[in-house]
SEVEXFI-657481 format. One record per residue (C-alpha): residue number from 1; x, y, z. Coordinates in nm, 3 decimals. Example, Ala and Ser with C-alpha at 12.3 -4.5 7.8 and 13.67 -1.06 7.14 Angstrom:
SITE pos       u       v       w
SITE   1   1.230  -0.450   0.780
SITE   2   1.367  -0.106   0.714
//
This chain:
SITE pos       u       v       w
SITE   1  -3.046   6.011   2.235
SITE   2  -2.850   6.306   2.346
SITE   3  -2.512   6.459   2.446
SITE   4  -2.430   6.387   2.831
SITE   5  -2.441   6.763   2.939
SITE   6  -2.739   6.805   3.107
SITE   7  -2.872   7.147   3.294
SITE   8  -2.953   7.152   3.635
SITE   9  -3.288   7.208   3.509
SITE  10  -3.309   6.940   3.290
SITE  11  -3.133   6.721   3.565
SITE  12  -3.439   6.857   3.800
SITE  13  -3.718   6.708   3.539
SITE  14  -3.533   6.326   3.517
SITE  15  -3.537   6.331   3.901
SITE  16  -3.871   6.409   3.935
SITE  17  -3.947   6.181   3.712
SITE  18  -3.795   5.919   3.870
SITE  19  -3.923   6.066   4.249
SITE  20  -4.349   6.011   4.109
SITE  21  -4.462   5.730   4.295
SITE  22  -4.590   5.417   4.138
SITE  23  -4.436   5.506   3.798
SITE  24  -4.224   5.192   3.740
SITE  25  -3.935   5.151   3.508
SITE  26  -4.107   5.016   3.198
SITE  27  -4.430   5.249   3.242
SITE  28  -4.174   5.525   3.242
SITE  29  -4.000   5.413   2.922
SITE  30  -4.292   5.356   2.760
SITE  31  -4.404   5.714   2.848
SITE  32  -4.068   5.839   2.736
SITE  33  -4.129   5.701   2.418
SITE  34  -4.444   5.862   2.401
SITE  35  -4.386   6.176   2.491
SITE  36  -3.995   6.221   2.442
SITE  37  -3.881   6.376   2.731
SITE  38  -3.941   6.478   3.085
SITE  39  -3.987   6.834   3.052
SITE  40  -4.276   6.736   2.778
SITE  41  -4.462   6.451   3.026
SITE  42  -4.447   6.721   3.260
SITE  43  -4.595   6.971   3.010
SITE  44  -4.861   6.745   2.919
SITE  45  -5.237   6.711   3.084
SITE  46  -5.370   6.425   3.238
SITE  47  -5.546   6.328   2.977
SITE  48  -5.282   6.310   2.759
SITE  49  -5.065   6.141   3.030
SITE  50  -5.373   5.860   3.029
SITE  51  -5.349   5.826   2.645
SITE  52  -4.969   5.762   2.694
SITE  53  -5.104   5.462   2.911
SITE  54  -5.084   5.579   3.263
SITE  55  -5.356   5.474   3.485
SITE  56  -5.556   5.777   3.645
SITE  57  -5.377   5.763   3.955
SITE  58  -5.040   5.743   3.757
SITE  59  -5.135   6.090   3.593
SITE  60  -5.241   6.249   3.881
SITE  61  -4.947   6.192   4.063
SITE  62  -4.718   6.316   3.766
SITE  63  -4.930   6.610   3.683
SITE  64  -4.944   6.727   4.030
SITE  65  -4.557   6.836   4.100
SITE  66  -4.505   6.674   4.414
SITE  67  -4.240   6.475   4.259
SITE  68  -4.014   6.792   4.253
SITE  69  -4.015   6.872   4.586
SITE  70  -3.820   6.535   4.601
SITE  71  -3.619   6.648   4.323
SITE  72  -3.489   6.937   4.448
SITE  73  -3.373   6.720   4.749
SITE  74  -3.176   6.472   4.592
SITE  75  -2.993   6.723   4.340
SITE  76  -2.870   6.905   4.651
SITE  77  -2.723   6.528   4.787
SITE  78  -2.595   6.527   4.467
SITE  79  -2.416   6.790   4.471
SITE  80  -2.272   6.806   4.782
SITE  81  -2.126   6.407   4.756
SITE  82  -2.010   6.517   4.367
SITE  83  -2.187   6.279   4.191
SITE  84  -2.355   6.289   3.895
SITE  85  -2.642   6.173   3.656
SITE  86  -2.686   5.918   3.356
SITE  87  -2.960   5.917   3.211
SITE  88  -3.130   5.618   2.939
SITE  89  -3.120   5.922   2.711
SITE  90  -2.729   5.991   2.787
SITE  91  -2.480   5.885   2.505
SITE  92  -2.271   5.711   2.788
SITE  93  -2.536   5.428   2.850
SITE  94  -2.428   5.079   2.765
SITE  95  -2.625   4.997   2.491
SITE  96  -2.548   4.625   2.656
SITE  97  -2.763   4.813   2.981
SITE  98  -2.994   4.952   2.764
SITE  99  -3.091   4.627   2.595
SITE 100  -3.188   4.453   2.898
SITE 101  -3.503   4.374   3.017
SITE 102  -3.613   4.678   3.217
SITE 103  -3.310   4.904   3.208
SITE 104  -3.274   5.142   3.468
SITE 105  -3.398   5.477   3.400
SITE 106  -3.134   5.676   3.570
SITE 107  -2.788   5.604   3.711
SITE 108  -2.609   5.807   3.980
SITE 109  -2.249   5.805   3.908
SITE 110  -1.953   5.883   4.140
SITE 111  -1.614   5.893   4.043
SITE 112  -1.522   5.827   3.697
SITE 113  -1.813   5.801   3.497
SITE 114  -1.665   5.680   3.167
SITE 115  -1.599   5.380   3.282
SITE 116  -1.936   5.281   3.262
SITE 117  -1.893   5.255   2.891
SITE 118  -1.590   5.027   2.904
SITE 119  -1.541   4.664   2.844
SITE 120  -1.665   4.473   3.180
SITE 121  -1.631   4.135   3.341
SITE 122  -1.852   4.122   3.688
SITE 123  -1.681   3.932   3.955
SITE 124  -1.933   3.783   4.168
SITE 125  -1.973   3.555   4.489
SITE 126  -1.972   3.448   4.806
SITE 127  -1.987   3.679   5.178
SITE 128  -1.801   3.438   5.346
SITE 129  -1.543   3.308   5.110
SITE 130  -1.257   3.046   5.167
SITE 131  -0.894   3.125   5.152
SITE 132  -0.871   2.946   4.829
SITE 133  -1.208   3.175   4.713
SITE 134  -1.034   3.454   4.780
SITE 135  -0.686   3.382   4.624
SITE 136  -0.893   3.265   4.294
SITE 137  -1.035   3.664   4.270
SITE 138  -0.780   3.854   4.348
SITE 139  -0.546   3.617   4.091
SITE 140  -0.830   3.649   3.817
SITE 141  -0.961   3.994   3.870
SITE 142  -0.576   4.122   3.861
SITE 143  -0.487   3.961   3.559
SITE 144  -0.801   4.083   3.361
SITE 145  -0.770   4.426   3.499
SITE 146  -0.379   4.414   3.360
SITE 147  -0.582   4.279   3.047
SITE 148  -0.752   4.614   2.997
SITE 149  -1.079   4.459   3.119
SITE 150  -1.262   4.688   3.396
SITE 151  -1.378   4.431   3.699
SITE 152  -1.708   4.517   3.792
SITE 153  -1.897   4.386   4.114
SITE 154  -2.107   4.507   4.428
SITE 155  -1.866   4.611   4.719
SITE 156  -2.003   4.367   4.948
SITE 157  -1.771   4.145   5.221
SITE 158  -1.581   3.851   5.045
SITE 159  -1.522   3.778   4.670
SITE 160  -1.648   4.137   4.588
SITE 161  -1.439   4.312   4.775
SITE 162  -1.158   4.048   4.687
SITE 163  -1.187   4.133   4.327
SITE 164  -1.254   4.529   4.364
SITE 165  -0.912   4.554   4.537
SITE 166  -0.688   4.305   4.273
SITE 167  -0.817   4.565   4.034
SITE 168  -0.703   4.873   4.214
SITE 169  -0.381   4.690   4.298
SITE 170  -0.295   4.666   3.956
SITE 171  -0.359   4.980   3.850
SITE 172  -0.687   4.857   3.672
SITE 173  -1.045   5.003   3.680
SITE 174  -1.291   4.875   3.841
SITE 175  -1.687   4.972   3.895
SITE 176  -1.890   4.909   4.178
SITE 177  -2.255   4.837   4.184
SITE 178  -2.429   4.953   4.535
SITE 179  -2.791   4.829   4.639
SITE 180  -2.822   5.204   4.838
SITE 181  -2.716   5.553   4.740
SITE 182  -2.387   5.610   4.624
SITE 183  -2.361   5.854   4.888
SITE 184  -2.448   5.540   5.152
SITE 185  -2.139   5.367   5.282
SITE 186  -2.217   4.981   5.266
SITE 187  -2.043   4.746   5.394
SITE 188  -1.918   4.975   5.689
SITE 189  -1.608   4.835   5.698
SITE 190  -1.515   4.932   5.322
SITE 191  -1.455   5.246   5.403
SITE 192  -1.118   5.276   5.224
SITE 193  -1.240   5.068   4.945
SITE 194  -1.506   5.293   4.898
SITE 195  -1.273   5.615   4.910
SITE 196  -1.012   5.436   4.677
SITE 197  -1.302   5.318   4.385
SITE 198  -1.452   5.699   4.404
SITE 199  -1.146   5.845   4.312
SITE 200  -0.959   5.615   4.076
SITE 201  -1.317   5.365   3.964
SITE 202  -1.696   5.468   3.986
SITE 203  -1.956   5.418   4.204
SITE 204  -2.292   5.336   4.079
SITE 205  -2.633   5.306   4.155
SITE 206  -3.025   5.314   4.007
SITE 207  -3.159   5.408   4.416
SITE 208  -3.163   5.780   4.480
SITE 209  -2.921   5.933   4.724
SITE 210  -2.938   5.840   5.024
SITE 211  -3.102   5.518   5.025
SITE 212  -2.995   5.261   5.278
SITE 213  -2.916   4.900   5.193
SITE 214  -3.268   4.765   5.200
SITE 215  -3.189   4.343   5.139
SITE 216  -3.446   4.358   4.913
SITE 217  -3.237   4.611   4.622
SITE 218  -2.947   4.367   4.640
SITE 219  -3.119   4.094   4.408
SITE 220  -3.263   4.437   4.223
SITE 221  -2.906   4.567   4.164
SITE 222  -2.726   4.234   4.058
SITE 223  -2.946   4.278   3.699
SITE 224  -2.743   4.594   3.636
SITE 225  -2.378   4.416   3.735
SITE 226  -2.477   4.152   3.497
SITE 227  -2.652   4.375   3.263
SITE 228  -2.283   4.597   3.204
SITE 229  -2.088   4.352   3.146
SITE 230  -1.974   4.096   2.871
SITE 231  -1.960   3.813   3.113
SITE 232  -1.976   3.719   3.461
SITE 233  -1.751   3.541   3.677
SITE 234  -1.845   3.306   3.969
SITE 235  -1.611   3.244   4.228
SITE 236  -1.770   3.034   4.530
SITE 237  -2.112   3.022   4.652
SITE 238  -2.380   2.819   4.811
SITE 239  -2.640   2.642   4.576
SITE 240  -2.921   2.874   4.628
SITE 241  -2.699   3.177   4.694
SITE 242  -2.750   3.523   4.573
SITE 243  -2.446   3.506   4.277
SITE 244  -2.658   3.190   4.189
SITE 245  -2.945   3.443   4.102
SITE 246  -2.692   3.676   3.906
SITE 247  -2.570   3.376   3.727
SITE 248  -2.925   3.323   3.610
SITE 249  -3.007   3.687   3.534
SITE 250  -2.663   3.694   3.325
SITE 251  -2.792   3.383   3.140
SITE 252  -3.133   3.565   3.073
SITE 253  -2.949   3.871   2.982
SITE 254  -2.735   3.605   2.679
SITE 255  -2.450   3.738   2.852
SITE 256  -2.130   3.460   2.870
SITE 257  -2.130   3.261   3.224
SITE 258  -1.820   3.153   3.386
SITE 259  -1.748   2.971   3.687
SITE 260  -1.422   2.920   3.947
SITE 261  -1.443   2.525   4.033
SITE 262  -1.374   2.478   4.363
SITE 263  -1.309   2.129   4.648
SITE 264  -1.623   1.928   4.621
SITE 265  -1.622   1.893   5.022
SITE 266  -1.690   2.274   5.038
SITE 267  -2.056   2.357   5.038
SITE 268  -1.916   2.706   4.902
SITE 269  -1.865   2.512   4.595
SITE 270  -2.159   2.391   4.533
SITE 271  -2.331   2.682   4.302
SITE 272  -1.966   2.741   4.039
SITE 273  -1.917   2.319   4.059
SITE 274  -2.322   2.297   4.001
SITE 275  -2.296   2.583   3.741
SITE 276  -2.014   2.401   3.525
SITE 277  -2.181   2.076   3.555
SITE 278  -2.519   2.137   3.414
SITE 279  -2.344   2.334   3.121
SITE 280  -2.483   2.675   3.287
SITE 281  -2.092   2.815   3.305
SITE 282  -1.780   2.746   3.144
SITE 283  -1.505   2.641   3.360
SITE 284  -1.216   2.870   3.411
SITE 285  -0.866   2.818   3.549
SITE 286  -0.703   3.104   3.380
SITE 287  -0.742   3.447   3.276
SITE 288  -0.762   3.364   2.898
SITE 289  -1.014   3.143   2.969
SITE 290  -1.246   3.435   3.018
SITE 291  -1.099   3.643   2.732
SITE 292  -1.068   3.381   2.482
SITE 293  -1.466   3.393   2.452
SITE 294  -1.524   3.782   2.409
SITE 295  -1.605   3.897   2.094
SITE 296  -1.367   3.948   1.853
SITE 297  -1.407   4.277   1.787
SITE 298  -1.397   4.316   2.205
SITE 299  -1.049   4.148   2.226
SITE 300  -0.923   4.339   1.876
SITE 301  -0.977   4.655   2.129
SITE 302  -0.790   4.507   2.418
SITE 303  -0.536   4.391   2.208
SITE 304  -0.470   4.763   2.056
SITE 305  -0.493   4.953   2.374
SITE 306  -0.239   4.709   2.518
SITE 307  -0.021   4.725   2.273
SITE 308  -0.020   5.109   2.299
SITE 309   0.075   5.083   2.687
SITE 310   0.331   4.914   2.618
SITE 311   0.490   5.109   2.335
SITE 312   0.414   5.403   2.594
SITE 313   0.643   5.224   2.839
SITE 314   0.916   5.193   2.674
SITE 315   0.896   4.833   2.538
SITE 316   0.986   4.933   2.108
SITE 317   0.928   4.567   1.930
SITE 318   1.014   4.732   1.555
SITE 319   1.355   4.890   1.756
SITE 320   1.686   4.782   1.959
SITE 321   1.600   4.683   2.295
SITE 322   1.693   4.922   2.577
SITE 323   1.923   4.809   2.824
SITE 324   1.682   4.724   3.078
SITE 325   1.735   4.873   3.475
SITE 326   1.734   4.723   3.762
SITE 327   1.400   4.840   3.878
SITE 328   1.212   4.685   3.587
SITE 329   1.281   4.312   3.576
SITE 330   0.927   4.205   3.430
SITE 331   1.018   4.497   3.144
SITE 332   1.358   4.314   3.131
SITE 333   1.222   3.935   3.088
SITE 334   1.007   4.080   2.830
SITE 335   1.270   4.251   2.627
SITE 336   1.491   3.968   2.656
SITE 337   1.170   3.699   2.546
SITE 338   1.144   3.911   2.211
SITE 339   1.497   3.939   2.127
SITE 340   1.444   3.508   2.181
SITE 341   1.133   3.432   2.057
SITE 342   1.078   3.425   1.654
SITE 343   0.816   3.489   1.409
SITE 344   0.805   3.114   1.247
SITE 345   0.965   2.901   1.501
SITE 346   0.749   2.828   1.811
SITE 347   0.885   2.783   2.136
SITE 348   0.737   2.523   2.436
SITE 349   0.698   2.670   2.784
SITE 350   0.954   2.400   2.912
SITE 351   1.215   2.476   2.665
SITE 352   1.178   2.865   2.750
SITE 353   1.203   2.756   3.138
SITE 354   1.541   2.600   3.051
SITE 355   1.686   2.847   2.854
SITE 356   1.644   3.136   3.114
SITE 357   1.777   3.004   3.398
SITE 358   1.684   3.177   3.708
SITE 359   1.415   3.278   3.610
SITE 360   1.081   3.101   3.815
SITE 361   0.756   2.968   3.597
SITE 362   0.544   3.263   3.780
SITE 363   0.769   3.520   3.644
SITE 364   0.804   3.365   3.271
SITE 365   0.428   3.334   3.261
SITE 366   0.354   3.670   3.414
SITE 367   0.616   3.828   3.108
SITE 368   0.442   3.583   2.855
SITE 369   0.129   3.710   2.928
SITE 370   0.192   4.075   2.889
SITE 371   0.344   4.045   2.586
SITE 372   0.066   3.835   2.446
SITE 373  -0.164   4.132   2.610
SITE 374   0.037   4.331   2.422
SITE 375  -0.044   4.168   2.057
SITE 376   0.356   4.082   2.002
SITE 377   0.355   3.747   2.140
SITE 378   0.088   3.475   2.032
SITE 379   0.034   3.131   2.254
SITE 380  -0.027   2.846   2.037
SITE 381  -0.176   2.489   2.157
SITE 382   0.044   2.279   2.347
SITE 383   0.170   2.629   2.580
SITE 384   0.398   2.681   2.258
SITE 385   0.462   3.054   2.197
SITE 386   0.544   3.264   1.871
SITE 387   0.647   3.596   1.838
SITE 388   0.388   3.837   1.662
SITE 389   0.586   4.138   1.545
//
C-alpha cells in the first residue's frame, strides 16, 4: 500500500500493465504479489515472470513492451478529459472493493475522487421504469443522500438516472459506475447528467479511456457498483433482469440486499416482489429502512457528520433558538420541534400533527427526519419521538 500521488511515470507502468494482453485481473494480482510492483514485473526476465506463474505467452507479451505503446495513449486521454488513476495499491481503494472477488486492478476516476472512499448505497433497476418506479428513487435516493449516504449507480436510462439526479438535487453525492471509458458519453441523452456528476460526483470506470459501451462490460461493471457499497437497493425490474444479476453479485459479495415492492400486476415487479419473497432482500418503504441495518459504527459516522451540518447551519440545540426567517421554514419547524419535544417524555406523530397546526404530515416528517439525521431527535416504536440533546 501506498500514498495516492503517483508520477506520470509510475502512472505509465500501471497502464501498461493493465494494456498486456491476456493478463487477467487475478493473474495480475497474483503477479503483483509476487513481484510488488509494476516497474519490478517490468524489470524482471521471462523466466522470472514464468516462476511468478505466467504462462510463456503471458511473459512474452509483458517482457516485450508493447503494452506501453498503449500506455502512452491512454495517459494522453487521460489527461486531456482530466481524469485520473486509482490504483489496488492506492490508499483511496475501498477496502470493501478490494475484498471482493477479483477486484479491479485500476480505476479511472473523474470528478471527485474521494468519494470513492465514502459510505455507499447502489441504487439499481429497471431501463424502462413505471411512474411509481421512478417516484420510489428519486424519494429514496434523496432522502439517503440528505442522510450523508453517497447514491451510487450506473448512469443508464430509468431508475439509474432517477436516483443519480435525487442525489444531485439535494445537494448529495453521488458516484456513477460506466461500462465504457469515463471519457465515453453513455446513455447519449445524459449529457447534462454526465456534466453535472463530473463536477459535483465522480465518474468511474475499470475499461480504459475510450472504450465504448460493449453490452457485454455492463454485467462486468455491476460487480464494482455492488462491490463499493454497503448495500444495494432494488427498485423495479423484470425477473431475469440485469439488477437481478447485481442483486446476486451483492449477495455473493455479503453485502445487505434491499428491495422497493412494487403492484403485483406489473411484470416490472416481479424481480424486488420475487427478491423479498424468497428472503433474498429486505423490504423497504422508507429511508431508515435502509439505514437502520448499516453497521453501527457506519451510522455512528452519519450521525456525527450530520450533526455537524447542522450546527454549521445555524440550528444551536445546547443554545436559544434563533428567530427563524422567512426563507427557512424546514429550519423553523425544526427549531420550534426542539423547543417542544423533551428528553424523557415521548411524543406520538399524531399528537405532534395536532399541536402544530398548519403544518402538513410531509413537512413534520421531512423536519423529524433531519433532526433525527442530526443525532438530537430519536424515533422510538410506535412513530413516538424523543428529544436527544
Amino acid at each position: 500500500m501506498r500514498t495516492s500521488v503517483y508520477s506520470q511515470e509510475e502512472i505509465l507502468h500501471w497502464l501498461a500493465l493493465r494494456m498486456v494482453p491476456g493478463l487477467g485481473t487475478i493473474g495480475t494480482l497474483r503477479l503483483l504479489e509476487s513481484l510488488k510492483s509494476p516497474e519490478a514485473i517490468f524489470r524482471a526476465s521471462a523466466s522470472e515472470l514464468e516462476a511468478a506463474g505466467l504462462t510463456p505467452a503471458q511473459a512474452k507479451a509483458v517482457s516485450s513492451g508493447y503494452s506501453f505503446d498503449d500506455a502512452l495513449d491512454q495517459q494522453s486521454k487521460m489527461l486531456a478529459a482530466g481524469a485520473e488513476l486509482i490504483t489496488i495499491h492506492d490508499l483511496r481503494y475501498p477496502q470493501r472493493l478490494r475484498d471482493i472477488f477479483d477486484p479491479p486492478l485500476l480505476l479511472f476516476a473523474l470528478g471527485r475522487a474521494e468519494l470513492i472512499s465514502s459510505h455507499q448505497i447502489a441504487m439499481v433497476g429497471t431501463r424502462r421504469p413505471t411512474p411509481y418506479g421512478i417516484a420510489a428513487s428519486e424519494r429514496l435516493s434523496a432522502d439517503l443522500a440528505r442522510a450523508g449516504l453517497t447514491i451510487t449507480s450506473g448512469m443508464a436510462r430509468g431508475i439509474d438516472t432517477a436516483a443519480h439526479r435525487a442525489a444531485l438535487a439535494e445537494n448529495g453525492n453521488t458516484v456513477a459506475v460506466f461500462g465504457s471509458g469515463v471519457d465515453v458519453l453513455y446513455p447519449a441523452d445524459n449529457r447534462k447528467l454526465y456534466s453535472d456528476i463530473a463536477k459535483h460526483g465522480l465518474l468511474l470506470s475499470e475499461f480504459p479511456m475510450g472504450t465504448p459501451a460493449y453490452p457485454q462490460n455492463f454485467p462486468v461493471r455491476n460487480r464494482i457498483v455492488s462491490g463499493l457499497s454497503l448495500g444495494i437497493v432494488i427498485v423495479e425490474g423484470a425477473q431475469h433482469s440485469g439488477s437481478g444479476i447485481t442483486a446476486r453479485l451483492a449477495m455473493d459479495q455479503g453485502r445487505e440486499v434491499f428491495a422497493v415492492p412494487g403492484n403485483i400486476t406489473s411484470k416490472m415487479s416481479w424481480g424486488p416482489n420475487l427478491l423479498i419473497k424468497d428472503g433474498g432482500a429486505k423490504l423497504v418503504s422508507e429511508w431508515s429502512d435502509i439505514t437502520n441495518e448499516l453497521p453501527l459504527a457506519v451510522r455512528r459516522d452519519l450521525v456525527s457528520k450530520a450533526q455537524q451540518k447542522v450546527l454549521m447551519e445555524g440550528i444551536d440545540p445546547a443554545s436559544a433558538l434563533p428567530e427563524p426567517t422567512p426563507e427557512e421554514p424546514l429550519k423553523a419547524l425544526c427549531r420550534k420541534l426542539l423547543s417542544y419535544l423533551k428528553p424523557d417524555i415521548p411524543q406520538q406523530l399524531e399528537s405532534l400533527l395536532e399541536t402544530f397546526e398548519g403544518v402538513s404530515s410531509s413537512e413534520l416528517i421531512g423536519a423529524l427526519f433531519d433532526l433525527e439525521m442530526s443525532g438530537m431527535v430519536r424515533q422510538l416504536p410506535g412513530k413516538n419521538f424523543i428529544k436527544v440533546w
